[in-house]
C-alpha positions in Angstrom: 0.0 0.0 0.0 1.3 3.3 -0.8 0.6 6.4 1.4 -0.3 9.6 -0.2 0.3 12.8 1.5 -1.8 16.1 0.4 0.7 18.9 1.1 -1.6 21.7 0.5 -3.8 20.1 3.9 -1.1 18.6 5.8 -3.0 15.4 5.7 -2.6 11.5 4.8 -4.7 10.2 2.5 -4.5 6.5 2.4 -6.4 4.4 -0.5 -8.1 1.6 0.1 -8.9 -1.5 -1.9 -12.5 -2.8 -0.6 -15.4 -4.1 -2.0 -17.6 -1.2 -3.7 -21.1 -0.6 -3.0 -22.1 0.8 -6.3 -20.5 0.8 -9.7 -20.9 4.3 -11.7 -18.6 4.3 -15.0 -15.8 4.9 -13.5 -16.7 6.0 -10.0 -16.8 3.6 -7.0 -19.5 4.6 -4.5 -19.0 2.7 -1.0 -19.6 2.4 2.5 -17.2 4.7 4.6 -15.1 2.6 7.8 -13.7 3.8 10.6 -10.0 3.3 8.3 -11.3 6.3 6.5 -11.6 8.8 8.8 -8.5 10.6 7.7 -9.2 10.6 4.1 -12.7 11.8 4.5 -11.3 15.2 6.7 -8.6 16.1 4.2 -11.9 16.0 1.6 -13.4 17.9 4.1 -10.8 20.8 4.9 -9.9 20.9 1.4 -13.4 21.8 0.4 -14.3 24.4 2.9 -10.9 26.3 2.1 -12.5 26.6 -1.6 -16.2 26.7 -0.9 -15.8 28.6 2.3 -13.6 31.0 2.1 -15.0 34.5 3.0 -18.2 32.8 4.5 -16.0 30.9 7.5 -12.7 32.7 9.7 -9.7 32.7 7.7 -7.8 32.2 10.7 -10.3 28.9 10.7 -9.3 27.7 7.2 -5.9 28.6 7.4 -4.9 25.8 10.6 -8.0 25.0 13.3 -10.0 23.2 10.7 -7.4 20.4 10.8 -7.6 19.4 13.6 -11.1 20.1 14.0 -12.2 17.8 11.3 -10.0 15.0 12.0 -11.8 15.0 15.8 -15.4 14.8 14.3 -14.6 12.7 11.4 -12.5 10.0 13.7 -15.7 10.3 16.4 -18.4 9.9 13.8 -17.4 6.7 12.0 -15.6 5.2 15.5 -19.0 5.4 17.3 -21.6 5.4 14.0 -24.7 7.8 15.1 -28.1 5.7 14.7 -29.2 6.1 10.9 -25.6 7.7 10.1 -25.0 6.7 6.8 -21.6 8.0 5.5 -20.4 7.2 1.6 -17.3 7.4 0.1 -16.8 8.2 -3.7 -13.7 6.9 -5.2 -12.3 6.9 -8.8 -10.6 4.5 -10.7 -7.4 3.7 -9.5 -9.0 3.8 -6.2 -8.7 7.5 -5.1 -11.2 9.0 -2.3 -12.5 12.4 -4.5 -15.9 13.0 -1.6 -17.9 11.7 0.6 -21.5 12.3 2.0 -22.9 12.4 5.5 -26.6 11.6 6.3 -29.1 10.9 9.2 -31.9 9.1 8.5 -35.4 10.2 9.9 -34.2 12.5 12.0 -36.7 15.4 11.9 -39.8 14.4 12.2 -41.2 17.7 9.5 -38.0 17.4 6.9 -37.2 14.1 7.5 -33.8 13.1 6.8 -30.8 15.2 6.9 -27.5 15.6 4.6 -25.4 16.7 6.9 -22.7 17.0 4.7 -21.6 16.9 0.7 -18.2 17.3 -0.2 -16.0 17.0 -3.7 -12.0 17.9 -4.0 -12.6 21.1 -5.6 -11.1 19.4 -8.2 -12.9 17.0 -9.3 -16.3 19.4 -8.8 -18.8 19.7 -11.6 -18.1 15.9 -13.3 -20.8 14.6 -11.7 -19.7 12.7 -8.7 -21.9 15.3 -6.1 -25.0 14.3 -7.9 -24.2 10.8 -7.6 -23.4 10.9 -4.1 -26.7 12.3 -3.5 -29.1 10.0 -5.6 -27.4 7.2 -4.0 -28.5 8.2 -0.6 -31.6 9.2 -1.7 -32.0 5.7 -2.6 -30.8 4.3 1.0 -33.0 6.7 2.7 -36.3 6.2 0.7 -35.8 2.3 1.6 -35.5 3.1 5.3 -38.0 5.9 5.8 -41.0 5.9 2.9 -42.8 8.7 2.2 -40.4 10.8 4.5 -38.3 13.6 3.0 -34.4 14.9 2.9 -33.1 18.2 4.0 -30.1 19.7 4.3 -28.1 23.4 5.3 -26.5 25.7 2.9 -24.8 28.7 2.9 -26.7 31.5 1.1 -23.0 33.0 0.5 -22.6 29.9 -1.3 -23.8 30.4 -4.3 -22.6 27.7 -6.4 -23.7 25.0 -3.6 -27.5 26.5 -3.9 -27.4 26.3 -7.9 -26.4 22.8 -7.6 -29.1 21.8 -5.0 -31.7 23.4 -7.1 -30.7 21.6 -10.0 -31.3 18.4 -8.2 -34.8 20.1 -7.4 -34.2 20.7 -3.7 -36.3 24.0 -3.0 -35.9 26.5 0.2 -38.2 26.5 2.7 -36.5 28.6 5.4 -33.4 30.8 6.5 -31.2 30.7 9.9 -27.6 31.3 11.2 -25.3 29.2 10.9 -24.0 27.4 14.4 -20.6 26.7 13.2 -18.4 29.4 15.3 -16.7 30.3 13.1 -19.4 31.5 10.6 -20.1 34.1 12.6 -23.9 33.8 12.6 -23.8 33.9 8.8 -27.0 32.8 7.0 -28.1 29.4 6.2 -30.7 28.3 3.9 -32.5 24.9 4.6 -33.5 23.1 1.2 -36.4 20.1 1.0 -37.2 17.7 -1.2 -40.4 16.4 -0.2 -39.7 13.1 -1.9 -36.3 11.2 -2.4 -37.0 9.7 -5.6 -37.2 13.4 -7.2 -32.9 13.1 -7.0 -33.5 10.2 -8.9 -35.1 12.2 -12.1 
């Protein structure tokens, strides 16, 4: 096995050969482990130092979110949440490129939440987001029929709102965002009523 180490995020990435859970062309969609805790936080830093910058503390981006990631990321897939589903989307060689966080069922008006959607900012726009979501939208409408998805976005983040809309998530409401170092900015909550419409 040969470790990888992202200099830009001070991070090891380490691939993984394991069994996929879904086939897409060339992108493996699978199961996330506890051995891929550190891969799934350098996704995660890398992406809110793109997505985020402006909207979160620089002082954030440029060293806390390391470490800050790496603690949730090793907590969450050490001691799984109930209904935590977490995917990993891998090219060919195997090479994480994102992941995807959900709880099923968890709100009892919106139903079940992405809590987060990540893509290397360079591998964004071929596809692999939408994927990522349609196939959770398939776990979750087996475990919770006739219950929808939700999830958080910043309205600062424009290009994250285009792409939820395209997948036909609409808003339904605005807040702050709890994350400390967004400084209260504002979040908009997007809802699809039914998960099969990510499947259109």
């Amino acid at each position: 096995m040969r470790l990888k180490l992202n200099k830009s995020i001070g991070i090891m990435v380490i691939p993984r050969q394991i069994p996929e859970v879904e086939l897409m062309g060339a992108l493996h969609i699978r199961n996330a482990g506890m051995d891929d805790a550190a891969n799934v936080a350098a996704i995660h830093c890398a992406s809110w130092r793109s997505a985020y910058a402006g909207i979160l503390e620089q002082s954030f981006l440029d060293g806390a979110i390391e470490a800050d990631r790496a603690a949730l990321w090793h907590n969450r897939l050490a001691n799984p949440q109930a209904e935590q589903i977490v995917l990993i989307a891998e090219e060919t060689p195997v090479q994480p490129i994102g992941f995807l966080c959900a709880f099923g069922g968890v709100d009892q008006n919106w139903g079940s939440l992405i809590d987060n959607i990540h893509v290397l900012p360079s591998h964004r726009g071929q596809g692999s987001g939408a994927r990522l979501m349609q196939t959770v939208a398939t776990q979750l409408a087996s475990r919770h029929p006739g219950r929808g998805i939700h999830l958080w976005v910043f309205e600062a983040n424009e290009a994250g709102l285009r792409f939820y809309e395209r997948l036909g998530g609409k808003v339904v409401e605005q807040d702050t965002s709890r994350i400390p170092a967004a400084k209260g900015a504002a979040v908009l909550r997007l809802h699809w009523p039914d998960p099969h419409r990510l499947l259109d």
